[in-house]
C-alpha positions as CSV (number, residue, x, y, z in Angstrom):
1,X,-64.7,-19.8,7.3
2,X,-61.7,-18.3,8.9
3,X,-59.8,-15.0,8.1
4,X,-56.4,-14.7,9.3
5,X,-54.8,-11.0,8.8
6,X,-51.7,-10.0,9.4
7,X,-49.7,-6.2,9.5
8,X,-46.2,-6.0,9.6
9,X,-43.6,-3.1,9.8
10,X,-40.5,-3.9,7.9
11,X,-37.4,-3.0,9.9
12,X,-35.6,0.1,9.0
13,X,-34.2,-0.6,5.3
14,X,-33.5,2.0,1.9
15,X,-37.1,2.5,0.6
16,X,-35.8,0.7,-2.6
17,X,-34.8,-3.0,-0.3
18,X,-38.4,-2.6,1.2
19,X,-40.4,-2.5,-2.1
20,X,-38.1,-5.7,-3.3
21,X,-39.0,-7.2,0.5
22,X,-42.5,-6.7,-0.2
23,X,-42.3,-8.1,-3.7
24,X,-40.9,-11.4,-2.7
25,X,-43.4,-11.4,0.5
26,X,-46.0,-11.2,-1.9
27,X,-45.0,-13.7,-4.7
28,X,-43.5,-15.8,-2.3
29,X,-47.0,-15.7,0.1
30,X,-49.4,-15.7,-2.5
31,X,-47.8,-18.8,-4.6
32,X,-49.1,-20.7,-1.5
33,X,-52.6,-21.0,-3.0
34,X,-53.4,-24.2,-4.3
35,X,-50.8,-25.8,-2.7
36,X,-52.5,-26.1,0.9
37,X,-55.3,-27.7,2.0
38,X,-58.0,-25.7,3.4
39,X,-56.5,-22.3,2.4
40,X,-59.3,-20.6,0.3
41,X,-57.6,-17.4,-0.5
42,X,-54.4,-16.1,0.4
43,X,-53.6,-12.0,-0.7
44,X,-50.7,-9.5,0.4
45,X,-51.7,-6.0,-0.2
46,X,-47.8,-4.3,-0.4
47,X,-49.4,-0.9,-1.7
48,X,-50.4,1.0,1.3
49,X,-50.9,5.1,1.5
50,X,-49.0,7.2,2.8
51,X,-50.8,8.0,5.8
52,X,-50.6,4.1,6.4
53,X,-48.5,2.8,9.7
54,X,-47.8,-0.6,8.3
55,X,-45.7,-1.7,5.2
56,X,-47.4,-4.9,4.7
57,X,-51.2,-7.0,4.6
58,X,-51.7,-10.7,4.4
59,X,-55.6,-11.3,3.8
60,X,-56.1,-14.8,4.0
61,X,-59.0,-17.6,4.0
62,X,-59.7,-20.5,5.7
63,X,-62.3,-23.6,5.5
64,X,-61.7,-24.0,9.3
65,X,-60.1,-23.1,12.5
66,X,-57.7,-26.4,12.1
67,X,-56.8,-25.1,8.8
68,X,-55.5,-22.4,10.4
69,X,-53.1,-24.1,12.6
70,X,-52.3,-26.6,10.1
71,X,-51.0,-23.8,7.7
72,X,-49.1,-22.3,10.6
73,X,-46.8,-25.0,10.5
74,X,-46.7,-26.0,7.1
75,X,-43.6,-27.1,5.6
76,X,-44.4,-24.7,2.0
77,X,-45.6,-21.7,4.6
78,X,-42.7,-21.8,7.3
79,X,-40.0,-22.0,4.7
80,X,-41.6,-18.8,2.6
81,X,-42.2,-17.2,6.1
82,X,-38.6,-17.5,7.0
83,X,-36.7,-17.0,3.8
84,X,-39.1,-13.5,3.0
85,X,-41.1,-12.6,5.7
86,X,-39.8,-13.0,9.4
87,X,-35.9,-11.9,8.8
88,X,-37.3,-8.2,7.4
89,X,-40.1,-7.5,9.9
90,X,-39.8,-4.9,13.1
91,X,-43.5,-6.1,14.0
92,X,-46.1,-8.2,13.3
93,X,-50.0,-7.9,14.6
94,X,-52.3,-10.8,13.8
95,X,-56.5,-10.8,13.9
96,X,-58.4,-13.9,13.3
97,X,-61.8,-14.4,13.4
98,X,-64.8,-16.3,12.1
99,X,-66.2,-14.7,8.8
């Protein structure tokens, strides 16, 4: 199996646009389950502490490697990742790895 993590930073917005940014990451991220192939388990963890330098965590699962790349380029994912994700993010840092 494959975990793919992500952390972004939101750009600068009014601490009431990010927690509605985060909430439609989430939703919007997490409906994808089910609807692609290989992807086991998809989370977004939106709830960080305060002593936390990142304002959002995708926690996801893959069956392989080519699952991976196949979701990367998804139809379902790219149109979630540009309607809620990219156009509200400063920075994003990625770690995947064989679990």
């Amino acid at each position: 199996m494959i975990k793919h993590i992500i952390l972004w930073k939101l750009k600068d917005f009014s601490e009431s646009e990010k927690e509605q940014i985060k909430k439609n990451a989430k939703e919007g991220l997490e409906s994808l389950k089910g609807k692609i192939d290989g992807l086991i388990d998809i989370k977004v963890n939106i709830n960080g502490l305060e002593t936390s330098n990142c304002d959002m965590m995708l926690d996801s699962t893959f069956k392989s490697f080519e699952d991976l790349k196949n979701y990367s380029v998804n139809p379902e994912h790219v149109k979630i990742a540009d309607t809620f994700v990219r156009p509200f993010t400063a920075s994003r840092s990625c770690l995947d790895f064989e679990n």
